[in-house]
N, C-alpha and C positions, 0 to 999 in steps of 0.2 A: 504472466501472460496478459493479464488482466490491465496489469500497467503500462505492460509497453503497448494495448490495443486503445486506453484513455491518453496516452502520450500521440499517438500517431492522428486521433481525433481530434484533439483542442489543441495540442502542441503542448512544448516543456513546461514545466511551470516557473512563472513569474516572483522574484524576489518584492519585497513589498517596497523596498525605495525603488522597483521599476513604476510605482505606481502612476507616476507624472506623465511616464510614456504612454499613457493608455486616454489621457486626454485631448478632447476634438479641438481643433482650430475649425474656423468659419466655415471653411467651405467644405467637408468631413461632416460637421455639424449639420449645414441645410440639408444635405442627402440622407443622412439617417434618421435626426429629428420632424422632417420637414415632410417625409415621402408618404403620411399616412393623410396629411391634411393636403399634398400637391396633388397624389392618387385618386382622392375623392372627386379631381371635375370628370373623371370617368364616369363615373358614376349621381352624382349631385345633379348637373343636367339634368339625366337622364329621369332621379325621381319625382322634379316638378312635372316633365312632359308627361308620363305614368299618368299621374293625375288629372292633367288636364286632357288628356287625349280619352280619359272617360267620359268626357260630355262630348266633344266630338272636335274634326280636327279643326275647326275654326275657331276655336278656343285657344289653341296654341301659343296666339300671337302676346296671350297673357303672360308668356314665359320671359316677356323682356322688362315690363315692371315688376315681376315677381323678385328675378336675380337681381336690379337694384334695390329692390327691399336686402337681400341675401348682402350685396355689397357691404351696403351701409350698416349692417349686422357684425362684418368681419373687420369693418375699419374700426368701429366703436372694441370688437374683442380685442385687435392688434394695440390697441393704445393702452387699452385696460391693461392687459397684460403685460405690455412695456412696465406700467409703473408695479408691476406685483413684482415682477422681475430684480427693479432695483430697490424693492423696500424687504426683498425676500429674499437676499441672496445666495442662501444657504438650497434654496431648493424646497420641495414640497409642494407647490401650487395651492390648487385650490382646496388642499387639505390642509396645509396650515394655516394661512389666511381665514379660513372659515373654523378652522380647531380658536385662534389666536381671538380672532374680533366678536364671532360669532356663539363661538362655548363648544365645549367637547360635543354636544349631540351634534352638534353642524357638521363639525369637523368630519366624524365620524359618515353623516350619510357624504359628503364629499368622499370622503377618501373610500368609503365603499360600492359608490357608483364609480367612481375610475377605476377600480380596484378590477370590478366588472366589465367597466367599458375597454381594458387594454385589453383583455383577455376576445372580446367584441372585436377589437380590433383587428386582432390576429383573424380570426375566424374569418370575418367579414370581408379582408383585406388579402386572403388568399383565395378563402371563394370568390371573389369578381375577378379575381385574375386567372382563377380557370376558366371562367365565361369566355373569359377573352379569349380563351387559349381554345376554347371549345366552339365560340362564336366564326374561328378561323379555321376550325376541325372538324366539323360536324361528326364525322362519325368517332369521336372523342366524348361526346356527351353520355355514355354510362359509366365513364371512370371519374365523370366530378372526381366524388367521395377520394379515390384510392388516389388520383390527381393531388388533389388538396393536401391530402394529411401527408404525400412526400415532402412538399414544398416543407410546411410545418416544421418536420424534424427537420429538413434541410438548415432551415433557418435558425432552429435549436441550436444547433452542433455549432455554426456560425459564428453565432454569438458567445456561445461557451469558449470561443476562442479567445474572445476579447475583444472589445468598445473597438479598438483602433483597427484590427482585424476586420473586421466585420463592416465596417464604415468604409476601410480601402478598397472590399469586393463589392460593397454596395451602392458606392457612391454613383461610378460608371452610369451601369443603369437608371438612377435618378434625373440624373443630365442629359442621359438620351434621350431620356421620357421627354423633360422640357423641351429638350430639340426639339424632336418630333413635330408635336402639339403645336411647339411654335412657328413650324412651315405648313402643316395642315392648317392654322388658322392663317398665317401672309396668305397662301395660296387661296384659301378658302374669299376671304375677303378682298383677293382682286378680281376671283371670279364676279363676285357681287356687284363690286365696281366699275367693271369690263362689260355689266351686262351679260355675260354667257351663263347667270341662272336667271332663268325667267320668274318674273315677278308675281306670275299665277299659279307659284307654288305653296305661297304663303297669303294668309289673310292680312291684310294691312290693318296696323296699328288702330285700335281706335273702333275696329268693327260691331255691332253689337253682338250678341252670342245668347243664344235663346237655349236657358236650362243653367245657368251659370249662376254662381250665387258667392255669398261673403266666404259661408264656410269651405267651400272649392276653395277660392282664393286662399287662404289661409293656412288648409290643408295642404295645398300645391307650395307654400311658402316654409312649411316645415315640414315638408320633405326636399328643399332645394337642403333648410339649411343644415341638410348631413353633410353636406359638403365642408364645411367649418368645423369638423370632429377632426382633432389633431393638434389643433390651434392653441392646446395647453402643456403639450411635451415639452416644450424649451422650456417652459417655468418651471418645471416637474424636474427638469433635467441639466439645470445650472452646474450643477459638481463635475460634469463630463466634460466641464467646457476648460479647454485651457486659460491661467491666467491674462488681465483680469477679464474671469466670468462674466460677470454680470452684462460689464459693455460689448463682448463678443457675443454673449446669448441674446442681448437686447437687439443687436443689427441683425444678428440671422434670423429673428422672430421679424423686424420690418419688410426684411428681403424676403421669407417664406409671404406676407402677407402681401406682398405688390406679385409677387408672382401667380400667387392664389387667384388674386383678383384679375389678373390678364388673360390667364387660362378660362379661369370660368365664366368671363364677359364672352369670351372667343369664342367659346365650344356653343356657349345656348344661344349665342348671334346666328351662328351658322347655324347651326340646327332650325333657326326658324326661317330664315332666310332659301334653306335648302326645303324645308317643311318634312323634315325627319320627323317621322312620327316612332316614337319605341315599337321594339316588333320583341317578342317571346324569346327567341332565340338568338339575335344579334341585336351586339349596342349599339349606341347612338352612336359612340366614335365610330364605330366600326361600318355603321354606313356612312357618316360623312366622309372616311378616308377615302370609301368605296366608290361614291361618289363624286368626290374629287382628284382622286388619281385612275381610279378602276382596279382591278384585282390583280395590281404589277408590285415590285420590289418596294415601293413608296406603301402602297397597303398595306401588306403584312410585316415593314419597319416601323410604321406604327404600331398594329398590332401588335406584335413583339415586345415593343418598349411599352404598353400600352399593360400588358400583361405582366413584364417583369416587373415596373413597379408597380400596379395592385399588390401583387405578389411582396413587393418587398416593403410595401406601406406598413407591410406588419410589423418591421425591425422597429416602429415608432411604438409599439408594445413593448418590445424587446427593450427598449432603453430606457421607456420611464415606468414601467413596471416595476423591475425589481428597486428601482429609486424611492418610489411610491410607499413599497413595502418596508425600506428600512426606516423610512419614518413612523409608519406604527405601527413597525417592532418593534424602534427604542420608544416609545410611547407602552411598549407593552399589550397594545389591542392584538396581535398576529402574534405567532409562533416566534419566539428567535433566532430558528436557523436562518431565518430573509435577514441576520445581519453577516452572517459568513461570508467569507471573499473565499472564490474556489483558485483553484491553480492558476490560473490567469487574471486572475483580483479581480476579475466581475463576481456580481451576486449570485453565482449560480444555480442556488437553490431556488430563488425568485425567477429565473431565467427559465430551469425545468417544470416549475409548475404551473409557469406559464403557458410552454410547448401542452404538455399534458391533457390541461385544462381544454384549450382552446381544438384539438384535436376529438376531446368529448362534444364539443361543440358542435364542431362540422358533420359529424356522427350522427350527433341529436337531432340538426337540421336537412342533414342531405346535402350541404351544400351549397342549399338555396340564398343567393343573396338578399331577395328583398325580403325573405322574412324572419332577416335578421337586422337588417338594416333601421327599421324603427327603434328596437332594443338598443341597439350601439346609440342612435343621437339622442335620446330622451338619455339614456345615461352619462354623456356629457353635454347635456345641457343644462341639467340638475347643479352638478358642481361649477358649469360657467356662472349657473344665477347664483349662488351660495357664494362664490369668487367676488363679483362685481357689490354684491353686499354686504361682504365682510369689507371691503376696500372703503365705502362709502363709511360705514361706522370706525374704519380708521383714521381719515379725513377730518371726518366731524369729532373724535376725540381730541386727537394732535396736532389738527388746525398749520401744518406745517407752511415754508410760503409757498403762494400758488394756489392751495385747495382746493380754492372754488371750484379752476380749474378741473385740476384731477376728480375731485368729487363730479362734477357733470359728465364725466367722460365715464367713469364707471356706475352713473345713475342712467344712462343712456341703454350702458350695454346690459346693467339687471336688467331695467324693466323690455328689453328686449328679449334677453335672453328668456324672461318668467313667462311673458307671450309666447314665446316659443315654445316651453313646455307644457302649458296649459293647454297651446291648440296640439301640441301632439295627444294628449290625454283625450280631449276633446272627439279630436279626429280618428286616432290609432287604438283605441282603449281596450279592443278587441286584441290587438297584436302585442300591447306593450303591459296587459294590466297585471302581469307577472312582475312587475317592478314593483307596483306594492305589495308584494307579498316577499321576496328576496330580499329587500332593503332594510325592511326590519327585525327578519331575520339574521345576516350579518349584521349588525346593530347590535341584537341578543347575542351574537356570538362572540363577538371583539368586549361585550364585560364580560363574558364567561370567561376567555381567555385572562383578560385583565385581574379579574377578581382570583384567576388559580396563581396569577405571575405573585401578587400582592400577597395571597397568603402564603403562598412557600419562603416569599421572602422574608414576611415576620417569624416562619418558623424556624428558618436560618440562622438570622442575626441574632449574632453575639449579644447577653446581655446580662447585666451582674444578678438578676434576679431567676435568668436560667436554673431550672431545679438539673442535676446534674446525676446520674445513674451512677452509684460506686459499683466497681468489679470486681469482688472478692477471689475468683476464680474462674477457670475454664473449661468446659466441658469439652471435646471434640469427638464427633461423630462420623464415623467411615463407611458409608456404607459400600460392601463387597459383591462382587457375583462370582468370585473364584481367587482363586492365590495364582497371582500371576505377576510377571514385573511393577504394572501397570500400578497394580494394590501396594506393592512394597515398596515402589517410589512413593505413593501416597504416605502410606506409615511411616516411611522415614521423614518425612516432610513435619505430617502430624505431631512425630517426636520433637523436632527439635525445637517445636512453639514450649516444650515441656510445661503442658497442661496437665492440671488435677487428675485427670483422666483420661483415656481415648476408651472408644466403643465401637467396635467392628458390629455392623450390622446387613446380615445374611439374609436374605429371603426365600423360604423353600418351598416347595409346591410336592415333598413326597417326602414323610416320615424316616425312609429307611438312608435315605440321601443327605439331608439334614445329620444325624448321627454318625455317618461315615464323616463328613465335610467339619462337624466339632471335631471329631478324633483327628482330622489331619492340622488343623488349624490348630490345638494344642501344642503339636509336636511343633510345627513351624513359627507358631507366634504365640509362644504360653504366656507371656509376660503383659496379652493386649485382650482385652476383655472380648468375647467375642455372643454377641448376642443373635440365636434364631428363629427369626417370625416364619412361622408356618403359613400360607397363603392358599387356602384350601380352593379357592376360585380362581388362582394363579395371575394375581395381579400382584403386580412390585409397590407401585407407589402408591397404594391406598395404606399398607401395614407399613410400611417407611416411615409415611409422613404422621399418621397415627404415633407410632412410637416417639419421632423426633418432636411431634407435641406433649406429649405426656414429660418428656425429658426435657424442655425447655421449661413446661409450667413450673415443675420440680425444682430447677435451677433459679428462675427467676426469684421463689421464694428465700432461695439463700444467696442470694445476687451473684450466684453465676452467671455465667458468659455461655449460650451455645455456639460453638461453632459446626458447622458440616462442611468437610474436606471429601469433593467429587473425583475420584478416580477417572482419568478421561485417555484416550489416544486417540493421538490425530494421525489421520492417514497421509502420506507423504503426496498423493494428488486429493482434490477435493472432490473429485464424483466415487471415491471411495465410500465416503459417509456415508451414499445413499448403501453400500452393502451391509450394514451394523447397526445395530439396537444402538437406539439415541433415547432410551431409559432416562439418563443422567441430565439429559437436556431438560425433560418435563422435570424431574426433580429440583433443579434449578430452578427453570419456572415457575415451581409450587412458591417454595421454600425465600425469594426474592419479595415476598408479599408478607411474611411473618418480621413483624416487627423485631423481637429481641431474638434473631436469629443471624448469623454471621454465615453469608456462604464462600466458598473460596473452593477454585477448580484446580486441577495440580494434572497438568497434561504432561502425556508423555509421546512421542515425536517419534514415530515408524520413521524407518530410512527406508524403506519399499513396499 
């Protein structure tokens, strides 16, 4: 039942030479990869105006040299990234780059702040698209929470179908989104040029602004530049791309970053031009549409696409997440199940605790996007500056031709990028100083992990100087609750290891019962030793496992073997268990922890 309900959710499962079929071509690629950094001029606008609309609205007009700082921010990341792209082709981003030039501790805080930031992503990237969804629904604003976290699993399930899957339902709305935005801003900017928005809506360029200061500026400048969170998944995510990668991941990283840039000139031109000011409950798109179409079928087709891809900016977690993960897990820093391919060859593991994660998220926050939104950019902006520095010290090793070049291009975007996170700390410290505390924490945990992967492994491998345990014989231990099939499949089983010995052991809780139960086990099984612990407080596995130590120490000294053979029956459906004493289960559970003990369950199989 169980199978045919995970077949009907993800679909059949995939043979592994299907694997090729599960690769993006270009334009598959910009909609899944591309939707978390094209999603953000939703919102990126919006958090320079936030800021500056706290000193008052004549300040505004500062929003159009701030987005060219932002520009020149995303052209310097677009290039950088072009060349990590073709000197990395395997994939990783800013965690092998910075693991490679920079030393494992680099690596490590990279790949532990994206690790974080995809999971950000998700969150962040479905709450602003309930906004949306709530900014067109007012009376939709107490289901944020129950809103968001459907999307979430939505998205889950999605995915778990597979890369190719998921890209074919997703893509649509990516493209619309671009529509859209793209006739909201033609339209927007003929009104401008038609004259039909009046010019004393907005402060002219250049005005002075009384209360304005460097750190405003700065803080308004790293909050535009969330909008550039995204802008490392195609390097994260090269393996998805069909052959050759590298040149298809490299154009759809140019074409995501010219689209970046036209959307988000668009959105904060009009916005100042209209003199949108951010309002509590509606965004900034959401009144520019408003105001340039009114509240007809053009309004809420923005809104819609507006909101689907928010919504679907998240699948840019979805993609390079679990990619992220299998780098280090074969690195050994992470668990290894993030190297498993599930029934449809995605990493499903990485995929679900993605979904999971990010859903505690929404939980923890309410929802709320801006006060998550600081979290999410200082977490990649950490691994852009680690990325664009690792690059520079691999320049100046390799000196390859060109360098100069390339080295200027990624000495541009560090020392940008470290501005950036400096004035986030600066400005945000209150909102984000959970980041130094988290980051070195995963850090502690990825050697812990490392250090358990590293000694299991020395304790594994084969080696001539292994001291080696002889086994002179066998003990086997049965423990019984009554003479029933159940037990005599056991014993027949028990036999035919033909052990030194077997030991029936019976637990009683009443003298006169005990006595009856030897006499019958005589007659039925004289030939099988049968041992009675009395359990005056009427517990089973305290005098069990007591005994089966006493009988192991005993053994070891003569280098016997314990083993314990569990008498079990399985019910022909599985909510029968919950009807029957699962004894055998704790017993197992003890007994799995004792070193020179052997346990082995010997089931027997109800037909009803």
């Amino acid at each position: 039942m169980m199978s045919s309900f995970k077949r009907m959710l993800i679909g059949r499962p995939l043979k592994n030479n299907e694997i090729g079929e599960q690769k993006l071509n270009k334009t598959k690629a910009l909609a899944i990869l591309s939707s978390d950094a094209l999603s953000s001029v939703a919102y990126g606008p919006e958090q320079i105006l936030i800021v500056l609309f706290a000193v008052s609205t004549a300040a505004l007009w500062f929003s159009i040299p701030i987005a060219l700082g932002v520009l020149i921010l995303l052209a310097a990341l677009i290039l950088s990234y072009k060349q990590i792209i073709f000197a990395y082709p395997h994939g990783g981003g800013a965690y092998v780059v910075s693991k490679t030039n920079l030393g494992k501790n680099a690596g490590l805080v990279a790949g532990g702040s994206l690790l974080v930031d995809y999971i950000l992503t998700v969150a962040v990237s479905v709450s602003a698209g309930t906004d949306a969804i709530t900014s067109a629904f007012p009376s939709l604003h107490g289901l944020n929470v129950e809103i968001a976290i459907f999307f979430v699993i939505l998205l889950t399930v999605l995915n778990l179908r597979g890369v190719t899957e998921s890209a074919s339902v997703l893509a649509y709305p990516v493209y619309l989104f671009v529509l859209s935005l793209a006739i909201l801003i033609i339209v927007g900017i003929y009104n401008i040029l038609t004259g039909e928005v009046s010019p004393q809506l907005h402060t002219p360029i250049g005005t002075p602004v009384a209360g304005i200061s460097l750190f405003i500026l700065l803080k308004a400048f790293a909050s535009g530049s969330s909008a550039l969170t995204g802008v490392e998944a195609i390097s994260n995510a090269i393996p998805n791309f069909k052959d050759p990668a590298p040149i298809n991941a490299s154009k759809t990283l140019m074409i995501m970053g010219a689209l970046l840039a036209l959307l988000f000139a668009g959105i904060i031109s009009i916005a100042y031009y209209y003199g949108i000011a951010p309002a509590a409950e509606v965004t900034v798109v959401s009144q520019i549409a408003e105001e340039t179409f009114g509240r007809n079928f053009n309004y809420f087709f923005i809104q819609g696409t507006t909101a689907l891809i928010l919504i679907l900016a998240a699948n840019t977690g979805y993609s390079a997440f679990p990619l992220l993960a299998v780098n280090l897990a074969k690195d050994k820093f992470i668990p290894r199940m993030f190297l498993a391919r599930g029934d449809r060859l995605g990493y499903s593991n990485g995929i679900i605790v993605l979904g999971v994660a990010s859903i505690a998220l929404i939980i923890a926050f309410h929802a709320k996007t801006e006060h998550l939104i600081p979290l999410y950019a200082v977490g990649v902006f950490i691994p852009f500056t680690l990325a664009q520095t690792g690059m520079i010290v691999k320049w100046i090793r390799e000196k390859p031709s060109g360098w100069l070049l390339k080295l200027t291009v990624n000495a541009i975007g560090a020392l940008i990028s470290l501005t950036v996170t400096i004035i986030f700390f600066i400005t945000k410290f209150s909102q984000i100083w959970s980041v130094l505390v988290f980051l070195p924490l995963i850090i502690v945990i990825f050697y812990r992990i490392k250090k358990h992967y590293d000694s299991v492994g020395d304790q594994l491998r084969l080696s001539e100087n292994t001291e080696q345990r002889i086994i002179e014989g066998n003990v086997i231990i049965v423990p019984i609750a009554g003479m029933t099939r159940v037990v005599e499949n056991s014993l027949n089983y028990a036999k035919s290891l033909k052990p030194d010995q077997i030991i029936a052991v019976n637990v009683g809780f009443e003298k006169e019962d005990e006595k009856e139960f030897k006499e019958k086990w005589n007659r039925w099984q004289p030939d099988i030793r049968l041992v009675t612990l009395h359990s005056p407080y009427r517990s089973i596995i305290v005098p069990l496992t007591r005994f089966i130590d006493v009988v192991e120490r005993k053994s070891r000294e003569s280098n016997y073997q314990v083993t314990v053979v569990i008498p079990q029956f399985i019910p022909k459906r599985g909510w029968h268990n919950a009807l029957h004493n699962q004894s055998g289960l704790f017993i197992r559970s003890y007994l799995l922890f004792k070193k020179n003990v052997v346990v082995a369950t010997v089931p027997f199989h109800l037909i009803m």
